[in-house]
N, C-alpha and C positions, 0 to 999 in steps of 0.2 A: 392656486390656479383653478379656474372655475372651466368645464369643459361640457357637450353635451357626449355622455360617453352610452357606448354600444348595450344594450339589453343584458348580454353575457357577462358583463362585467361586475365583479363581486360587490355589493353593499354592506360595508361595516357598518354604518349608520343610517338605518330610515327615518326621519321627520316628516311623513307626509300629513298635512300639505304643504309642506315647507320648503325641505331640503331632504339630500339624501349626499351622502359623504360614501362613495368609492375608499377601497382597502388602500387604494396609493395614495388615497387625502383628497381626490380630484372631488369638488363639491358642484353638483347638480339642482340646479332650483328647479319648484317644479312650474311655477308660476314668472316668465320673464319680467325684467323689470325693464318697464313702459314708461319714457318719458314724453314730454310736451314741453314747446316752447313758450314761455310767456308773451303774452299778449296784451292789448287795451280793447274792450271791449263800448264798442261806441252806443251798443242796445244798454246798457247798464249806467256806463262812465267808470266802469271797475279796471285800472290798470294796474300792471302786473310785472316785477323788472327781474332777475336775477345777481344776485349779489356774491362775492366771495370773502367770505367771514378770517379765510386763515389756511394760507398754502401748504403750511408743515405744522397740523397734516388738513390735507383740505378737507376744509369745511364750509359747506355753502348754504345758501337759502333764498325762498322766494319771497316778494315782498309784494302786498297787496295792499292798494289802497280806492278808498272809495270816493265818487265824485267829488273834490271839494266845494262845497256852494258857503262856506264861511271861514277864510283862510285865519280868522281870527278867535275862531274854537278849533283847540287841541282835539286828538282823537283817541281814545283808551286803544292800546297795544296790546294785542295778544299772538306770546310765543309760541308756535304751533310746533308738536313733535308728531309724527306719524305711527301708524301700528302696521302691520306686518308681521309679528314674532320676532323684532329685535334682525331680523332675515329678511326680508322681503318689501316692496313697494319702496317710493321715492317720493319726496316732498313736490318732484314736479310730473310723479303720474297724475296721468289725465283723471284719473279717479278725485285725487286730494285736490287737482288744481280748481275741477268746478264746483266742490264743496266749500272750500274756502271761497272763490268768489261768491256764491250764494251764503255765508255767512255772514262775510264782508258786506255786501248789499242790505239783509238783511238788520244789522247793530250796530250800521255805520262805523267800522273800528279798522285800523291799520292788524295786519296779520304780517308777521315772520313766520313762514313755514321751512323749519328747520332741514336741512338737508343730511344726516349723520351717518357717518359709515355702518356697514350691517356688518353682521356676525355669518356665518363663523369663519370669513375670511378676516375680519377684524375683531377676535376676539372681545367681547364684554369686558372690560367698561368701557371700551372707545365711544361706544354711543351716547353712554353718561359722559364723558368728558367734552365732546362734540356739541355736546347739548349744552353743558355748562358754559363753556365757552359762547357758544350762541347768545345764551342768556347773559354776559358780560358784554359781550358786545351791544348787544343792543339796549343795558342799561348805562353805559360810557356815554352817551349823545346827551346822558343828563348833567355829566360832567364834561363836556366840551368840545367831545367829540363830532364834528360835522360830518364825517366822513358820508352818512347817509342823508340827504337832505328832505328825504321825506318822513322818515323819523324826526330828526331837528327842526323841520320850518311845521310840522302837521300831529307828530305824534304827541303826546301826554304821558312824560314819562314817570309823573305821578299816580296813574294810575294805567299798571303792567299786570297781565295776565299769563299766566301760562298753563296748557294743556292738551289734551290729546287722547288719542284712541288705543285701544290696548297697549302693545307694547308703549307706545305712546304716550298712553295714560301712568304709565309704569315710572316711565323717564319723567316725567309732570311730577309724580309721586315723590323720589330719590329728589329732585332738584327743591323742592319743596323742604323736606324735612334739610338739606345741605344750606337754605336759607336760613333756614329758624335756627340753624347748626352755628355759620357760620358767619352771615348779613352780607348783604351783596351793596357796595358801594354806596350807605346814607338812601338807597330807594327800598318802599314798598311794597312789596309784591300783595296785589288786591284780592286777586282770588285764583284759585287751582282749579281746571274743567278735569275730571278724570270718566272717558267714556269708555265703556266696557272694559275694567281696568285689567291686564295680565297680574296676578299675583298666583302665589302656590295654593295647588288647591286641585290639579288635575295632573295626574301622573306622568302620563307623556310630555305634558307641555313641561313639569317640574323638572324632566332627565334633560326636556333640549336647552332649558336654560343655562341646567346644571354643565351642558357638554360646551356652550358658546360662551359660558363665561370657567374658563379651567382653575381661576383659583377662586375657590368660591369656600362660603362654610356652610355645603351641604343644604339639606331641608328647611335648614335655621338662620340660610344669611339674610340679613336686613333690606335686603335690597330690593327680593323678590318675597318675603314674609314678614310685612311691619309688627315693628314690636310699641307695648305702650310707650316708651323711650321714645323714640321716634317720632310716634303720633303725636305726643306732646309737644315736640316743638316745631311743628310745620308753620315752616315762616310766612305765611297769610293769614287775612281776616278773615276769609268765607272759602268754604269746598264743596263741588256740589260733583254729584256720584252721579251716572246714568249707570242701567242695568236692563240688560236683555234677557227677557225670560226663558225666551230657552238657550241661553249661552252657556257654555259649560263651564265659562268662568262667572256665573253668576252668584253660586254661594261664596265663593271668594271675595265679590264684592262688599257684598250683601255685610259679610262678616267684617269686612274693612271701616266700612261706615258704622256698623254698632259698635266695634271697639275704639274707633275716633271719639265716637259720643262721650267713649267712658273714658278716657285717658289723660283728662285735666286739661286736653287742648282749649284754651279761649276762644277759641274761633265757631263760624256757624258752620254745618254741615248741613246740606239737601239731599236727599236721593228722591230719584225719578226712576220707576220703573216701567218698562213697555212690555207688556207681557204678550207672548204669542209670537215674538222675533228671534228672533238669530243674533249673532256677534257681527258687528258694527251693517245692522241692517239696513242705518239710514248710509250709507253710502252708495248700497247698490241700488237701493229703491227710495231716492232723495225725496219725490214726490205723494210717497204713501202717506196715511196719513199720521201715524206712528213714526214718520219720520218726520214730519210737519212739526208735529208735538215737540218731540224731541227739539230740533228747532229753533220753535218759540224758547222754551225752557232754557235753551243755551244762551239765546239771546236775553231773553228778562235776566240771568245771574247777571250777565256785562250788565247791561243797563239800569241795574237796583240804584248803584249812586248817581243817575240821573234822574230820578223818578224822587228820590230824598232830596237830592236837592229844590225840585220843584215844588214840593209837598211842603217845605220851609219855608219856601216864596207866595206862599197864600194865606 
């Protein structure tokens, strides 16, 4: 039970900025979670619907799609997971929701942004599971499933992306190598976005993952510390890494992407650095120009196989 409780009251566990867990278990966010209602946006043509993925246990998500001007070209999909620390924010805070539309406008592509339960009312892995799930359902419409008709009449389920922001990026990560693991239904998965990714590598944030997910194998589980094992079969073609220079999850990244290089994975890896920024900077300052950059960059990894295919066509 999640309550706002009195100043005097005892703190077993601090997370700030995050959370704070009261001696009787009552858990305190410090940041409220901020939702917004989907919209269609008539300045853009970007509409926006809410879905629900899965009652027991619920799991929902927003679905963004961009003006169609050619109902006769598919649109590359990409599964959106959120960051917040695994705790915090929502797939339909007004934060994620005008990023995503400004993404979507910008690479022309359908967005699932995942809705998944947070910790530590929902212990770790729900989020991975939440997400797995997410990502099954939305590659089912390639096997026959209608249920969504703007995925079935508009998306391209040959070319599927998944990715996200810290925590985000984390859960992008795990579902990734769980593809190369295990193959997700006869489909592809194109490429993995991982933007300012949560992995181990800073003390406090290592204890609160360690406290939100309770069975865990310490400083060494796979989950929040990839190993060469892992890196080697992350089920995509291409990963492309962002890195905020003063994030304090930056040499975490930074170290993610050189041990991918070395770990026998087939696939290409990018990293993109924005130096002089914070962790997940282009969110709050969408229009700077380090978030601009950024961007572009996200949108060129989506659109590399339409730029190859053109390049064949000449």
């Amino acid at each position: 039970m999640q309550s706002n409780l009195s100043i005097s009251s005892k703190v077993a566990h601090d997370f700030f900025p995050f959370f704070k867990v009261h001696e009787g278990g009552n858990i305190a966010r410090y940041v409220p979670i901020e939702k917004t209602s989907p919209y269609d946006d008539p300045c853009t043509g970007i509409r926006s619907k809410d879905v629900v993925i899965s009652f027991k246990p619920t799991i929902s998500a927003r679905i963004f799609i961009p003006k169609i001007q050619n109902p006769t070209i598919k649109l590359p999909i990409l599964v959106y997971f959120h960051g917040g620390g695994f705790s915090l924010r929502s797939a339909f805070d007004p934060l994620y929701h005008e990023y995503i539309s400004s993404l979507v406008k910008e690479a022309n592509i359908i967005v699932v942004s995942v809705e998944y339960r947070l910790a530590p009312k929902h212990p770790i892995p729900a989020c991975y599971d939440d997400s797995w799930a997410a990502l099954q359902w939305v590659t089912s419409h390639a096997n026959g499933n209608d249920q969504e008709p703007w995925l079935s009449n508009h998306g391209d389920l040959g070319r599927i992306f998944i990715g996200g922001d810290s925590a985000g990026a984390n859960i992008s990560y795990n579902l990734a190598v769980r593809i190369g693991s295990s193959g997700l239904a006869r489909i592809k998965l194109e490429g993995t976005v991982l933007v300012h990714p949560y992995f181990m590598g800073v003390d406090k944030l290592d204890k609160m993952w360690l406290y939100m997910c309770p069975r865990n194998d310490g400083l060494e589980d796979t989950r929040i510390k990839a190993t060469k094992e892992d890196l080697a079969r992350i089920g995509c073609k291409r990963v492309i890494v962002f890195v905020a220079g003063k994030d304090q999850l930056r040499d975490a990244a930074i170290s993610f992407y050189e041990e991918l290089k070395k770990s026998g994975w087939k696939g290409k890896v990018k990293i993109v650095i924005n130096e002089g920024v914070g962790h997940v900077f282009h969110l709050f300052k969408p229009r700077s120009e380090q978030a601009l950059f950024l961007m572009k960059e996200f949108v060129s990894f989506i659109k590399i196989h339409e730029v190859e295919v053109l390049k064949s066509m000449i």
